[in-house]
Wavefront OBJ file of the C-alpha trace (Angstrom):
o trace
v 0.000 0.000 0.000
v 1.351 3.368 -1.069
v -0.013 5.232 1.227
v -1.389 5.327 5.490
v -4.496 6.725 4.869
v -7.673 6.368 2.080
v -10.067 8.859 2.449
v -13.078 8.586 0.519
v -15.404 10.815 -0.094
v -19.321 9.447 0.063
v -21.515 10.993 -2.217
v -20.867 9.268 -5.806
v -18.020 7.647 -4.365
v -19.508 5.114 -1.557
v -22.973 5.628 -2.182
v -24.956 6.162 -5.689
v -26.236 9.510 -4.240
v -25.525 11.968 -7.051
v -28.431 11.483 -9.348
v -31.119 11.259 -6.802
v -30.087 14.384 -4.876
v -28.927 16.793 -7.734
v -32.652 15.940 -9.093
v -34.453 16.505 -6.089
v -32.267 19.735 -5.884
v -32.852 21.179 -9.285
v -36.765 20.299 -8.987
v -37.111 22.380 -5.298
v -35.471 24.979 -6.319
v -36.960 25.242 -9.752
v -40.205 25.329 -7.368
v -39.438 28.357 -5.037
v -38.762 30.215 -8.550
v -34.640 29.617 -9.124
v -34.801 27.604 -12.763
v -32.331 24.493 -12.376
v -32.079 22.051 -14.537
v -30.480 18.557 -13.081
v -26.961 19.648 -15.412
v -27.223 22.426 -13.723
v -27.325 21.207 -10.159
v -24.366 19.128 -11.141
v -22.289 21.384 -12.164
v -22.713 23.811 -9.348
v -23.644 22.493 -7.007
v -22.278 18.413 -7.375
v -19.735 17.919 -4.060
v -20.424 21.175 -2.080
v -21.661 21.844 1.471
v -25.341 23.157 1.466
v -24.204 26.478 2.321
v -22.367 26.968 -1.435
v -26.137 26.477 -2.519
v -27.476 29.488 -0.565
v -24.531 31.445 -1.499
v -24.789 30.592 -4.912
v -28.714 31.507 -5.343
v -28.124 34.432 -3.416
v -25.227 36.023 -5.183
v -27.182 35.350 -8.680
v -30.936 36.906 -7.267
v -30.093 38.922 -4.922
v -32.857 36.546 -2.773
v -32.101 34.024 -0.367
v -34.070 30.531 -0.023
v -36.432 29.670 3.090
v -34.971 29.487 6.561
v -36.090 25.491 5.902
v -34.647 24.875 2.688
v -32.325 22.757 4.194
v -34.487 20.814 6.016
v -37.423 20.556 3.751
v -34.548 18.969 0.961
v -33.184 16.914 3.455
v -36.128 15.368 4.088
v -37.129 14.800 0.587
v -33.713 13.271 0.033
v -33.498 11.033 2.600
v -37.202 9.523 1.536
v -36.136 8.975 -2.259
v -32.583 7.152 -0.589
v -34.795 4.686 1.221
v -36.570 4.112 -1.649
v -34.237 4.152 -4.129
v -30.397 4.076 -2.687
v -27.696 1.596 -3.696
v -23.834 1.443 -3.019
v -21.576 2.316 -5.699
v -21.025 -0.830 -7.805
v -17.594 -2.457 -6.480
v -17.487 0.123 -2.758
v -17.776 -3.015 -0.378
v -15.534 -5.138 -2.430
v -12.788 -1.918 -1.733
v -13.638 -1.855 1.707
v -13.970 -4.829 2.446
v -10.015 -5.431 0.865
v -8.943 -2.636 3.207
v -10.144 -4.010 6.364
v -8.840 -7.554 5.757
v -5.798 -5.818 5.091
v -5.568 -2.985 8.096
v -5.000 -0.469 5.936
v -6.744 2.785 7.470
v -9.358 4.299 5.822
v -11.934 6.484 6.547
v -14.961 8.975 5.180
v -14.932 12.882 4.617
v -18.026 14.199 3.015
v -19.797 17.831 2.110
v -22.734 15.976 3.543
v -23.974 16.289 7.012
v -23.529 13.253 9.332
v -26.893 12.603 9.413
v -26.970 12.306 5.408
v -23.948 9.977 5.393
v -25.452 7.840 8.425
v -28.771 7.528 6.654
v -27.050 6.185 3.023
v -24.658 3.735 4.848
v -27.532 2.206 6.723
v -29.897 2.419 3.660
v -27.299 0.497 1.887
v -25.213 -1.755 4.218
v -21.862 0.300 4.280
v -22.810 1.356 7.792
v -20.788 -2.157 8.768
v -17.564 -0.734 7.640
v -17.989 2.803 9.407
v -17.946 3.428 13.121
v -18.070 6.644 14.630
v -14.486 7.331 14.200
v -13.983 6.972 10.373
v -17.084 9.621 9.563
v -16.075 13.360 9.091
v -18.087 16.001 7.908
v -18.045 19.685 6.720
v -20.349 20.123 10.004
v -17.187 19.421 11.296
v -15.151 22.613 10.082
v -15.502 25.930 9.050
v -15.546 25.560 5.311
v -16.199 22.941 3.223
v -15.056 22.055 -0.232
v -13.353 23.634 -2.059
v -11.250 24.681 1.176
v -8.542 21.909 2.585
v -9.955 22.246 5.863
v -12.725 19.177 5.751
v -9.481 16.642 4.677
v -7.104 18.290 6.942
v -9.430 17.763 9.871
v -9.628 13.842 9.154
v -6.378 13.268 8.836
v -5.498 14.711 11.945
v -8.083 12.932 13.714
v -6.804 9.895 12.301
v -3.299 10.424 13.246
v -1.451 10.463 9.452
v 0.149 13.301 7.619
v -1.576 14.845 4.668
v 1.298 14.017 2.332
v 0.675 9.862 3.737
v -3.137 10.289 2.370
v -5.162 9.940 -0.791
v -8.444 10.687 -1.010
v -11.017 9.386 -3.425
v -13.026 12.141 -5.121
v -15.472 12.611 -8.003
v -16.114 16.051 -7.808
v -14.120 19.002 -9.216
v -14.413 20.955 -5.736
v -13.122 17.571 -4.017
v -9.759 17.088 -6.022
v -9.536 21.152 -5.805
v -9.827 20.573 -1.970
v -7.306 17.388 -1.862
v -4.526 19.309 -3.644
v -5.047 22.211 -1.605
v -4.709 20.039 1.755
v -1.403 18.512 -0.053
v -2.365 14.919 -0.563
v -2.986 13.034 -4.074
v -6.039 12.448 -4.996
v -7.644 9.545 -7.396
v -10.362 11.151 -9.563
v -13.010 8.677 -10.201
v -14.837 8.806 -13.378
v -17.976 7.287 -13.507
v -20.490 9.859 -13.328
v -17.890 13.200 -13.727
v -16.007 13.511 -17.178
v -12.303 13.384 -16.738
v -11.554 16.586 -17.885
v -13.452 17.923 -15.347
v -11.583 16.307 -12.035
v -8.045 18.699 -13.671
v -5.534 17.998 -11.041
v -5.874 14.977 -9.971
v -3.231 12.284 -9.219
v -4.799 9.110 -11.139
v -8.246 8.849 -12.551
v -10.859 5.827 -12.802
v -13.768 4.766 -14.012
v -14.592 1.400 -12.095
v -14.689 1.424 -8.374
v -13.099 -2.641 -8.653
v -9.833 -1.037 -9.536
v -8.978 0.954 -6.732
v -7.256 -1.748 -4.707
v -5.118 -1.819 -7.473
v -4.491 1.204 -8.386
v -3.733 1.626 -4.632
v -1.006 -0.919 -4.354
v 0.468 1.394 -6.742
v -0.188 -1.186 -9.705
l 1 2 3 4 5 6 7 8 9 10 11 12 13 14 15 16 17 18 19 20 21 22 23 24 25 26 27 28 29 30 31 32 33 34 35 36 37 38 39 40 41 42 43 44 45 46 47 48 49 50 51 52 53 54 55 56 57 58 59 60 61 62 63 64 65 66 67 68 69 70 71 72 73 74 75 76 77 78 79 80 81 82 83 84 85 86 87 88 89 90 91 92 93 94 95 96 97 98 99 100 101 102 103 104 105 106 107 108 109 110 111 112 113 114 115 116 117 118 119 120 121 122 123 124 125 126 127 128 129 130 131 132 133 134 135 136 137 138 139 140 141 142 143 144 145 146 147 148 149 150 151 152 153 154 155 156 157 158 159 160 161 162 163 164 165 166 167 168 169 170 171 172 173 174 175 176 177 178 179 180 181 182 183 184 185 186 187 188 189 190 191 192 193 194 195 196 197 198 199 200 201 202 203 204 205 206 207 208 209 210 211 212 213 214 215 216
């Protein structure tokens, strides 16, 4: 193993979240009058903290959304993820590799803990992540693209940023992994590659990561 550290992040990555929650995005706020379409929502909005999405609406209208926005899309997210939620194809087989192995690994997400607690149960990865692997940007000041969510885990988990490698498929994630000074494998599947610029490796099939990890 190249490296002391694998920190993944959840959204696309561990879970298939992407799709359902950039649609339910575009559609509510299409509804309280800001036109999205679901490109849209990715592209603005695909690996941020919620607060880039009041920012964002509020810096284009001049309006900000409901005190409950947050809440009220929460809700409707975590709904459509019991309904309709799987893992990413090949995440448990990675984990699963890691663990048998020891190698330390962990989870740093824009989400909120709640959000990543709710997919990992919906889907089964909750098995592989206690308390002390689960980070959030409710954890630090800024989210992505800032360093600060990736710098946090690390230190928590004892290992230098230069020791880690994070697993990202958003642009704002690999911006945030080369700010914090670790590599950063870019995975494909949903995000064009010339989108993740900057990152270490890039992928398209979740299987390979053990692989690519080993440095093969």
């Amino acid at each position: 193993m190249r490296y002391d550290l694998v920190i993944f992040d959840n959204d696309g990555v561990l879970v298939d979240s992407e799709p359902i929650s950039n649609r339910l995005l575009a559609a509510y706020l299409t509804e309280l009058g800001h036109p999205t379409s679901y490109d849209d929502s990715i592209r603005d909005y695909m690996g941020s903290a919620m607060h880039r999405v009041h920012d964002l609406v509020a810096e284009r209208t001049g309006r900000r959304l409901p005190a409950d926005f947050d809440d009220v899309f929460h809700a409707r997210v975590f709904a459509a993820f019991e309904r309709e939620l799987k893992a990413v194809a090949g995440a448990m087989d990675v984990l699963e590799k890691l663990a048998a192995d020891e190698v330390p690994y962990c989870v740093a997400s824009s989400g909120s803990h709640e959000r990543i607690r709710v997919g990992h149960r919906t889907t089964g990865l909750d098995r592989w992540f206690d308390d002390g692997r689960i980070f959030s940007s409710q954890d630090v000041g800024r989210g992505k693209p800032a360093p600060d969510l990736f710098l946090y885990a690390a230190r928590r988990m004892g290992v230098a940023p230069e020791r880690c490698v994070v697993v990202e498929d958003s642009p704002l994630g690999v911006q945030a992994a080369v700010a914090a000074g670790m590599d950063v494998y870019g995975f494909t599947a949903m995000t064009p590659a010339e989108r993740l610029n900057g990152a270490t490796r890039l992928f398209d099939d979740m299987r390979e990561l053990t692989t690519l990890l080993a440095g093969n």
